[in-house]
C-alpha positions as CSV (number, residue, x, y, z in Angstrom):
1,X,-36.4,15.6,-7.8
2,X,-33.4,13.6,-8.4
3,X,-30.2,14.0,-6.1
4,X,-27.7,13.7,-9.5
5,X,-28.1,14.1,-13.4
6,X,-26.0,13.0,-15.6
7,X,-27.0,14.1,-19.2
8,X,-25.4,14.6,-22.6
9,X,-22.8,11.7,-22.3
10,X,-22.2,8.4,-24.2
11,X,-23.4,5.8,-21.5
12,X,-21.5,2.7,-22.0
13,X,-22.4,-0.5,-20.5
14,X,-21.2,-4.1,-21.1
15,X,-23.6,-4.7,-23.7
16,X,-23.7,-1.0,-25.9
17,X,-22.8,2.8,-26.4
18,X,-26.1,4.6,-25.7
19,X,-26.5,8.0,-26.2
20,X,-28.0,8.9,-22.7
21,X,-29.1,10.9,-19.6
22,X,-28.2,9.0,-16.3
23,X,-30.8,10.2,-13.1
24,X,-29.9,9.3,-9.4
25,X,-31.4,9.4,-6.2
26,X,-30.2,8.3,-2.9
27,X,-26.7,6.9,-3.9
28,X,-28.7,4.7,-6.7
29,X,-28.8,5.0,-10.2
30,X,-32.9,5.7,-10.6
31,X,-33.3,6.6,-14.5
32,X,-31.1,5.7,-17.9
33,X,-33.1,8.7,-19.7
34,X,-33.2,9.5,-23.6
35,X,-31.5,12.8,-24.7
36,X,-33.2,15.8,-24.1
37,X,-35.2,14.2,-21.3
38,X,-33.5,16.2,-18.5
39,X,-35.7,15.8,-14.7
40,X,-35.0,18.5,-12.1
41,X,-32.3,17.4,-10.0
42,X,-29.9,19.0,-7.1
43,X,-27.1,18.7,-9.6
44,X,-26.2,18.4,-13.5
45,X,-23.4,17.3,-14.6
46,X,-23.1,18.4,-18.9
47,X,-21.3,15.5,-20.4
48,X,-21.1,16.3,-23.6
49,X,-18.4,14.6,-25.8
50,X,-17.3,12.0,-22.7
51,X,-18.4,8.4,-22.1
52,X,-20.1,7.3,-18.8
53,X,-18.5,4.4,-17.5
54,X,-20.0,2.1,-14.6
55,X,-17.2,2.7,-12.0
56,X,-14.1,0.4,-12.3
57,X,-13.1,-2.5,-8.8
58,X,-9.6,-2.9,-8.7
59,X,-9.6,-6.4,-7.6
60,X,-6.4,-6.4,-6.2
61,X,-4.7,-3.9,-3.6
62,X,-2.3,-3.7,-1.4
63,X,-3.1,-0.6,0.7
64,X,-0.9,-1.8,3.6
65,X,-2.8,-0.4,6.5
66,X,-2.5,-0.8,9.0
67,X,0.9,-1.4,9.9
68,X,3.3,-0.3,6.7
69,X,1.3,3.2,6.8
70,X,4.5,4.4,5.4
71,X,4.2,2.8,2.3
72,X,0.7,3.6,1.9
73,X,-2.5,4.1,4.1
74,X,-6.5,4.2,3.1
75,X,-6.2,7.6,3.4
76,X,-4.1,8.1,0.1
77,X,-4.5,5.2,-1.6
78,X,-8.2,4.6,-1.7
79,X,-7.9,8.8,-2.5
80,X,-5.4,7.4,-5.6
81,X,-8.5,5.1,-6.8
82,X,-11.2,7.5,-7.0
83,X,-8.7,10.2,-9.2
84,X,-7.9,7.6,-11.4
85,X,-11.2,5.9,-11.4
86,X,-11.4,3.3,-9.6
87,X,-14.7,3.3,-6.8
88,X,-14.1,0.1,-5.0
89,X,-10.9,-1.4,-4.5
90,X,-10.6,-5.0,-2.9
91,X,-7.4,-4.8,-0.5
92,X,-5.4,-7.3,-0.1
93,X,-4.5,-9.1,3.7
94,X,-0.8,-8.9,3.1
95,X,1.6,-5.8,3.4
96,X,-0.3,-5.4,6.9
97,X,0.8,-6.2,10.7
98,X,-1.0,-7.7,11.5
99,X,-2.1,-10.1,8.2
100,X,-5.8,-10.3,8.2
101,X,-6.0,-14.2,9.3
102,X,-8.8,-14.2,11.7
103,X,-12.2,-12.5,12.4
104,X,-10.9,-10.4,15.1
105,X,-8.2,-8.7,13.3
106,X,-10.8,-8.5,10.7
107,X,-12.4,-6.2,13.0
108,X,-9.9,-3.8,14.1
109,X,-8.5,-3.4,10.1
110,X,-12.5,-2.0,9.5
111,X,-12.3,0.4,12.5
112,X,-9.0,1.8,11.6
113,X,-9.6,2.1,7.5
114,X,-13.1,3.3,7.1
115,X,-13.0,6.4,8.6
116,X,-10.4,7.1,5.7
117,X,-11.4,5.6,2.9
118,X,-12.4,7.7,0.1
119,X,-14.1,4.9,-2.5
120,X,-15.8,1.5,-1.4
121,X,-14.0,-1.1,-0.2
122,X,-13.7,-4.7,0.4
123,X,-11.3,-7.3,2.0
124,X,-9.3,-10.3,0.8
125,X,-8.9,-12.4,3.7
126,X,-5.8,-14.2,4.9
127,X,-5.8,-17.9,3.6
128,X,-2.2,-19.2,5.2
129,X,-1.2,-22.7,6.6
130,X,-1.7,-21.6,10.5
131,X,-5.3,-20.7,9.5
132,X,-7.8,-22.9,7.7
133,X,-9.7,-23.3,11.3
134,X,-10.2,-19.3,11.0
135,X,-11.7,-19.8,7.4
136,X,-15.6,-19.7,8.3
137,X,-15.3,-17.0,10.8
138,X,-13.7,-14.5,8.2
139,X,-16.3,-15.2,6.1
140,X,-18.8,-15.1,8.4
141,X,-17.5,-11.4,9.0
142,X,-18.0,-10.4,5.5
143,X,-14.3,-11.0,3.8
144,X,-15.2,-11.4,-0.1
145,X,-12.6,-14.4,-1.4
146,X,-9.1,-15.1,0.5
147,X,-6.1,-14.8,-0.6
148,X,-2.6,-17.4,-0.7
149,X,0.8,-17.8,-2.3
150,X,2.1,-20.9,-4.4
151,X,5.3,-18.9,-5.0
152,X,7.7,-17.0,-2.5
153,X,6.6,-14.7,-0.3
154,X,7.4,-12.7,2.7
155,X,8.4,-14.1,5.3
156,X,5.7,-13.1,8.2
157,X,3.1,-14.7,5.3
158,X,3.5,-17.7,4.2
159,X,2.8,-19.5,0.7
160,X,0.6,-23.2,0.6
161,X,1.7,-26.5,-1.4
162,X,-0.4,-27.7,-3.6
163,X,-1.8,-30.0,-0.9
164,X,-2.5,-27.6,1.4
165,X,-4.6,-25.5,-1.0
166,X,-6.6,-28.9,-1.5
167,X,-7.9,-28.6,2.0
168,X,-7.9,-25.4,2.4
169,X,-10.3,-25.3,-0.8
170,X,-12.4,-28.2,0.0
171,X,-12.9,-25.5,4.1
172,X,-13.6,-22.6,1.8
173,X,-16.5,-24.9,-0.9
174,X,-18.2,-25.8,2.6
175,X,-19.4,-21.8,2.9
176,X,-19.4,-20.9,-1.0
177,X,-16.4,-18.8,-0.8
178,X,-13.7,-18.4,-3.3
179,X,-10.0,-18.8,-3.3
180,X,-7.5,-16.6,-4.9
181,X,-3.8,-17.5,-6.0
182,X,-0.6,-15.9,-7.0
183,X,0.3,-18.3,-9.1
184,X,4.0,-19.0,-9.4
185,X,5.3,-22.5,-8.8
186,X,7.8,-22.1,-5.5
187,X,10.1,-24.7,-6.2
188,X,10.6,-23.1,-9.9
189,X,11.3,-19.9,-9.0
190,X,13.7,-21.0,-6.3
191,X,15.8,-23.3,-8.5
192,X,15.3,-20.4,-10.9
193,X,16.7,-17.4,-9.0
194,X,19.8,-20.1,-7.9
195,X,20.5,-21.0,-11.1
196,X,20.6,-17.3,-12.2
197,X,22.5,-16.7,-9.1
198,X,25.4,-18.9,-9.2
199,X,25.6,-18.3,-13.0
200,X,26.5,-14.7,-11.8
201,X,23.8,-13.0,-13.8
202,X,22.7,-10.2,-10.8
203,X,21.2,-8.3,-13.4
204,X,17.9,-7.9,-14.7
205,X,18.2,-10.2,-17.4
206,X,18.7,-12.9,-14.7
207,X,15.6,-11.9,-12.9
208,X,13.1,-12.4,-15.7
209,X,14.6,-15.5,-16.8
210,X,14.5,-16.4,-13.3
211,X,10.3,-16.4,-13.3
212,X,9.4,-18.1,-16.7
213,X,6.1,-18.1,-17.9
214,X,6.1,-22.1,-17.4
215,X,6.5,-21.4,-13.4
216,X,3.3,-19.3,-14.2
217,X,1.6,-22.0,-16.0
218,X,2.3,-24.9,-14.0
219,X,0.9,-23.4,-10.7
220,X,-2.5,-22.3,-13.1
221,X,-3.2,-25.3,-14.5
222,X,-3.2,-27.3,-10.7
223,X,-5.4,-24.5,-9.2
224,X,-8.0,-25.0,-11.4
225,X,-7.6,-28.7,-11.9
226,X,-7.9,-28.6,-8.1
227,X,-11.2,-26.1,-8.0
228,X,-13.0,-28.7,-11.1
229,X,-12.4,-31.8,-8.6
230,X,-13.8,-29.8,-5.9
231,X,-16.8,-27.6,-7.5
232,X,-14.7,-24.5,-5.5
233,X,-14.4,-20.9,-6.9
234,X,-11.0,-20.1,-7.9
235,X,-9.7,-17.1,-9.0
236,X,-6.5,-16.6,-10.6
237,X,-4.3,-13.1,-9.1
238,X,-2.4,-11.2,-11.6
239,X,-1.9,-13.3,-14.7
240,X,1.0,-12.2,-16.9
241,X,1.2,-14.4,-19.8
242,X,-1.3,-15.7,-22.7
243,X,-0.5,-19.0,-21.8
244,X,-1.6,-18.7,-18.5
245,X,-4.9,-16.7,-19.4
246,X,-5.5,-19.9,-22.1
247,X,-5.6,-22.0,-19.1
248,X,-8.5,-19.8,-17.6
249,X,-10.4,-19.9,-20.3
250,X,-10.6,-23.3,-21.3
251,X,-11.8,-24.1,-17.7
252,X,-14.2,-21.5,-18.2
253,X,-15.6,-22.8,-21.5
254,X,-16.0,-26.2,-19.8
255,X,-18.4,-24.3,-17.0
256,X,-16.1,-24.2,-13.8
257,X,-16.1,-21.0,-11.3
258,X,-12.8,-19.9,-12.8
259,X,-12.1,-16.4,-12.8
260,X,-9.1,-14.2,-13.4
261,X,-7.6,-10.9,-13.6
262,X,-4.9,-9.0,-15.5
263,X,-3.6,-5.7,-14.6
264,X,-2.7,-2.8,-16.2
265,X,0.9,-2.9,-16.4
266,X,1.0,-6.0,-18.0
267,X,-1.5,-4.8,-20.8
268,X,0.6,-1.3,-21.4
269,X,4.7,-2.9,-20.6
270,X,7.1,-5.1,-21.6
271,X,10.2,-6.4,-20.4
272,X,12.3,-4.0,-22.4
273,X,11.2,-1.5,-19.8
274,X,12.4,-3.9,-17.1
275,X,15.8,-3.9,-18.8
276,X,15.9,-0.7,-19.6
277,X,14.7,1.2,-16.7
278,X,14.8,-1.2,-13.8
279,X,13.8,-1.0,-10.2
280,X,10.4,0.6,-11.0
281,X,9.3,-2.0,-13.3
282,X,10.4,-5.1,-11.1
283,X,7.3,-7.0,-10.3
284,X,6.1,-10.7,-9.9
285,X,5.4,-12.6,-12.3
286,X,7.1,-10.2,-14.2
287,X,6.1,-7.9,-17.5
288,X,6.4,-10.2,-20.5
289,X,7.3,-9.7,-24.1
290,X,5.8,-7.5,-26.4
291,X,3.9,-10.2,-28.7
292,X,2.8,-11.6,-24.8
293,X,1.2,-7.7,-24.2
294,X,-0.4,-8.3,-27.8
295,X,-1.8,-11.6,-26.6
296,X,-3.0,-10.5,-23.5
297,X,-5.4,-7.7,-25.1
298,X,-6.8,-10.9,-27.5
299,X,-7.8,-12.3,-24.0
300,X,-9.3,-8.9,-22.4
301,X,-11.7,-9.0,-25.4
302,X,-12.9,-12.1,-25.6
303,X,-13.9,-12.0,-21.5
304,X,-11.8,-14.1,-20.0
305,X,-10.5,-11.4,-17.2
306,X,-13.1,-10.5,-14.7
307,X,-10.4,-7.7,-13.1
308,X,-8.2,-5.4,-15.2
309,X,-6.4,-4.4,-11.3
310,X,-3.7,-2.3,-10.3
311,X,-2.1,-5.0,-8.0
312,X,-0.8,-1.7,-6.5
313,X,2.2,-2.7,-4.2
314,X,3.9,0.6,-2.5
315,X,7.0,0.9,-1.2
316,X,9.6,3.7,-0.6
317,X,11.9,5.2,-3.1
318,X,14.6,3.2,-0.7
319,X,13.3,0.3,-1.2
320,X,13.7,0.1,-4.9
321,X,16.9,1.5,-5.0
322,X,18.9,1.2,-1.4
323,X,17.5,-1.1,1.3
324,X,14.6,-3.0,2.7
325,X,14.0,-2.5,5.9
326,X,17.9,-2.1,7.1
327,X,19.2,-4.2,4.5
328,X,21.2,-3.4,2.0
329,X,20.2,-4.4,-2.0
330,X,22.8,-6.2,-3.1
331,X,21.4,-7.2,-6.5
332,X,18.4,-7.0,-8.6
333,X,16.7,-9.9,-6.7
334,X,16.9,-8.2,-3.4
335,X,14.8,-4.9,-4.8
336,X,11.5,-4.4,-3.7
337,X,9.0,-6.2,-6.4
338,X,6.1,-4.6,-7.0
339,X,4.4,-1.4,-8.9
340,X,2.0,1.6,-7.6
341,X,-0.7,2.3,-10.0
342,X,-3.7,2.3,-8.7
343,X,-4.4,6.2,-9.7
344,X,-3.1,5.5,-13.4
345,X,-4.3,1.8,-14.4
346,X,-7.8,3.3,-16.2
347,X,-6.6,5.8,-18.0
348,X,-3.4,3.8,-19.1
349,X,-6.0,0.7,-19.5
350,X,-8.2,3.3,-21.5
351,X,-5.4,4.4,-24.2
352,X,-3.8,1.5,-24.6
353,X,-7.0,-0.2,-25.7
354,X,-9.5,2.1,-26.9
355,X,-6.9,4.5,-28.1
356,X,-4.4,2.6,-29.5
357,X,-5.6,-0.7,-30.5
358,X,-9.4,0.1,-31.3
359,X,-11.2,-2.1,-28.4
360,X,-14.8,-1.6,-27.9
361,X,-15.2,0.5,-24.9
362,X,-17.8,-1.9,-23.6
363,X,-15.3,-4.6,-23.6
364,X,-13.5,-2.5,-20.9
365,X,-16.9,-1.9,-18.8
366,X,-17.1,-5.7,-18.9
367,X,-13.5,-6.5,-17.7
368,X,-12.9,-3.8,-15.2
369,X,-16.6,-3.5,-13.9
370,X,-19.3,-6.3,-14.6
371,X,-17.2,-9.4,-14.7
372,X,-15.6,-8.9,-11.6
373,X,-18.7,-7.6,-9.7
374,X,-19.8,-11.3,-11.1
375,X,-17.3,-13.2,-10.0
376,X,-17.0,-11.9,-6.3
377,X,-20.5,-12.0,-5.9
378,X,-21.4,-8.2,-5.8
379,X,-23.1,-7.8,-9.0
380,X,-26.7,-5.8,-8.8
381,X,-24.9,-4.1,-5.9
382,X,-21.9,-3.1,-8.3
383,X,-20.6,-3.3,-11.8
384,X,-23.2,-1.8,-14.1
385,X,-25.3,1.1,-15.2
386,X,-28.8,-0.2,-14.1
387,X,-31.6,1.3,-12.1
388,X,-31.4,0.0,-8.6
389,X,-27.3,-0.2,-8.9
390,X,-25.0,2.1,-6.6
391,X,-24.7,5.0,-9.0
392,X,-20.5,3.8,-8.9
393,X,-19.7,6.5,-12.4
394,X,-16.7,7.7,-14.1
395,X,-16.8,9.8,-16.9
396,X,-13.8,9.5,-19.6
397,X,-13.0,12.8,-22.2
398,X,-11.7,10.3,-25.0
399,X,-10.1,13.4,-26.2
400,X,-7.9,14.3,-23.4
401,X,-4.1,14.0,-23.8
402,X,-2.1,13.2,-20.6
403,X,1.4,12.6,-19.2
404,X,1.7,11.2,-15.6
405,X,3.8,13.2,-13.0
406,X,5.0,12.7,-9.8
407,X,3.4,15.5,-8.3
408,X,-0.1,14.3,-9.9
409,X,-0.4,11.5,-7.8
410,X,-1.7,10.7,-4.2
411,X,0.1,8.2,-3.1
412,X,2.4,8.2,0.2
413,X,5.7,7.5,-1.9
414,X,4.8,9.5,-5.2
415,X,6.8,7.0,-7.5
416,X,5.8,4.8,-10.0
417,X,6.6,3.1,-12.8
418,X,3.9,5.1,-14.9
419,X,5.3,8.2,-14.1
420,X,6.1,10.1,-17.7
421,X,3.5,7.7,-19.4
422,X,1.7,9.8,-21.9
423,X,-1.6,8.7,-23.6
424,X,-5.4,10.0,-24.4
425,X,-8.6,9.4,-22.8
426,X,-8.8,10.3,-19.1
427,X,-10.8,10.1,-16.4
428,X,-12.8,13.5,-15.5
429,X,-14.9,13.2,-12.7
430,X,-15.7,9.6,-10.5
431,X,-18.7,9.4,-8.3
432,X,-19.1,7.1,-5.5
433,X,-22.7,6.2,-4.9
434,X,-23.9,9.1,-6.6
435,X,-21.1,11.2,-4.5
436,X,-18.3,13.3,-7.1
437,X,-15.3,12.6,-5.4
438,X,-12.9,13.4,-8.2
439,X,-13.0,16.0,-10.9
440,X,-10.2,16.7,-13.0
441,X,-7.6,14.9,-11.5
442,X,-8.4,16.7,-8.2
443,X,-9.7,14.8,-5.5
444,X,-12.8,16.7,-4.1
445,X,-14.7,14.6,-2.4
446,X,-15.1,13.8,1.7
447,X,-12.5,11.0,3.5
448,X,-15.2,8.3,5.4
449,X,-17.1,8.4,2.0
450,X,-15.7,4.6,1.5
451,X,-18.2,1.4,3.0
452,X,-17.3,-2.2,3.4
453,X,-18.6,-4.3,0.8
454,X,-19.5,-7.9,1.1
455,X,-20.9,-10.6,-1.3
456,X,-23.9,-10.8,-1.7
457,X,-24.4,-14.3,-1.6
């Protein structure tokens, strides 16, 4: 007898639409099945008119625990994911105090979060100036890539030059690990933001012509120029802007390790919204222009993302509108820069592609499940519907109309810039390992549910 059945849905893979019964046992998927063919099992789930996705990985998180618990914590953020669909969520080492820099605080950031962590997990590590010696013994502890800054950055972590990320990526080829970037050149942005600055434009015109897309493009093209000398895995954070995403893909056509991820803000806004709304919709790099969003969705279908994240990045409501931790925001470039969707991504991801613009649903099983499981080296663990795979499901009523509220979501500060975002197609019920942890926007399954997941190889 089978622990799960999944029967009367639309399977959807990276490869096709099926029309098929999914059977499994001890957390694994165990059976794709025809119609009709329905095995006992402990449960049946009738999914009739919805599509069976393989569970999506937010490759990029920032669930700031522990230390800025008050921003967000496992607890509700990794509760966040699994409503909205997303079963493992790679965290990032920033937003925490302390940052995850060595194998020791590696170990007390697992003992804290796992009890609380609703889907599966995995961790960025720290990859700062202070601590290239502590690169083999992160990865020794199981973190899956690590994580640095080429643009501005907090203050307690701090961003690399170009040379530094040399050696630090020549340390990280050594073990076969993989290096992530925000890529944003620092000494752009900084003439940028003074230029806008003394020009007196405080305003949120200033701040997105302060971060251009060149800034963006500049710091892309040395990473991977950088990871083809040295045969290292690179992986590009957050890209914003076509031209950046062009850059990706012609190193990827030539054969190099060169992944990348978009998010889903910068496939459903615009910079209008920036302008016209504000606080919530400051991020970095920042949205882009409509014919950009248009662009980007050209790139999400022909493969080039292996990620469509969240980069969720919580903060209070003070610290978009008042102050940062005591001080005052004078202007638009002291406001808090980042945006919380990880419960809403999928679903916006969903509409604003398969609704709205016609993409193949498969393309989106590729970009938010298969190609990333690929390029952090957890695919046949995750990142498909195959027998022997963690039965990681989320079923989708293409049907369902939605608006997001505030009181919908389970976040610690329950604001957002996707708040009053309405669209169709909407994520019904998410399984972890064969476990339902979310069913109709309710989150029903048990907190310690969530394991550590490290690359395979």
């Amino acid at each position: 007898m089978y622990d799960l059945l999944i029967k009367n849905g639309r399977v959807v893979t990276p490869e096709l639409v099926q029309e098929a019964n999914v059977a499994v046992k001890d957390g694994k998927i165990a059976a794709i099945l025809s119609w009709g063919d329905e095995p006992e099992a402990v449960k049946v789930i009738d999914a009739a008119g919805k599509e069976v996705f393989p569970g999506a990985i937010d490759t990029h998180a920032h669930l700031n625990d522990p230390g800025y618990e008050w921003r967000e914590d496992y607890e509700h953020g990794t509760a966040a994911a699994v409503v909205g669909g997303y079963t493992t969520v790679i965290d990032m080492p920033l937003q925490n105090e302390p940052a995850l820099t060595t194998p020791e605080i590696f170990d007390a950031k697992l003992a804290k979060v796992q009890p609380n962590a609703y889907s599966d997990f995995a961790f960025w590590g720290g990859l700062v100036p202070s601590n290239f010696d502590q690169l083999k013994g992160l990865d020794e502890r199981g973190v899956i890539a690590f994580k640095s800054f080429l643009g501005p950055v907090s203050p307690d972590y701090s961003p690399l030059t170009y040379g530094q990320a040399y050696q630090a990526m020549k340390i990280i080829k050594e073990f076969g690990g993989m290096a992530g970037f925000h890529c944003e050149d620092f000494a752009m942005i900084k003439e940028g933001e003074k230029a806008q600055k003394e020009a007196g434009n405080l305003n949120w015109r200033g701040f997105l012509d302060s971060r251009t897309p060149a800034s963006e493009v500049v710091a892309t093209e040395a990473v991977i120029e950088i990871a083809k000398e040295l045969d290292c895995r690179a992986h590009i954070c957050h890209v914003s802007h076509p031209a950046a995403a062009e850059k990706v893909y012609e190193a990827q056509l030539d054969g190099y390790e060169v992944s990348a991820e978009t998010c889903g803000h910068y496939l459903a806004f615009t910079e209008d919204d920036v302008l016209e709304n504000g606080p919530l919709f400051k991020c970095a790099p920042p949205l882009r222009t409509h014919d950009d969003v248009e662009a980007m969705w050209e790139y999400v279908e022909a493969g080039v993302f292996s990620g469509l994240a969240s980069d969720h990045s919580p903060c209070s409501y003070e610290e978009k509108y008042s102050e940062i931790l005591g001080q005052k925001i004078e202007n638009v470039f002291d406001v808090w820069g980042g945006i919380s969707g990880i419960q809403s991504c999928v679903q916006a991801i969903y509409s604003e592609g398969v609704v709205k613009r016609g993409v193949d649903p498969t393309v989106l099983a590729n970009a938010w499940a298969k190609l990333p499981a690929e390029a952090f080296h957890i695919y046949g663990k995750k990142g498909d519907i195959k027998v022997g795979f963690d039965a990681d499901l989320i079923i989708i009523d293409p049907d369902k109309g939605w608006e997001i509220t505030s009181d919908s979501l389970y976040y610690v500060n329950k604001i957002s810039a996707f708040v009053g975002m309405k669209g169709k197609g909407l994520p019904v019920a998410t399984f972890v390992r064969g476990e339902l942890m979310a069913e109709n926007g309710k989150l029903v399954g048990q907190k310690g549910t969530g394991q550590l997941v490290k690359r395979l190889f």
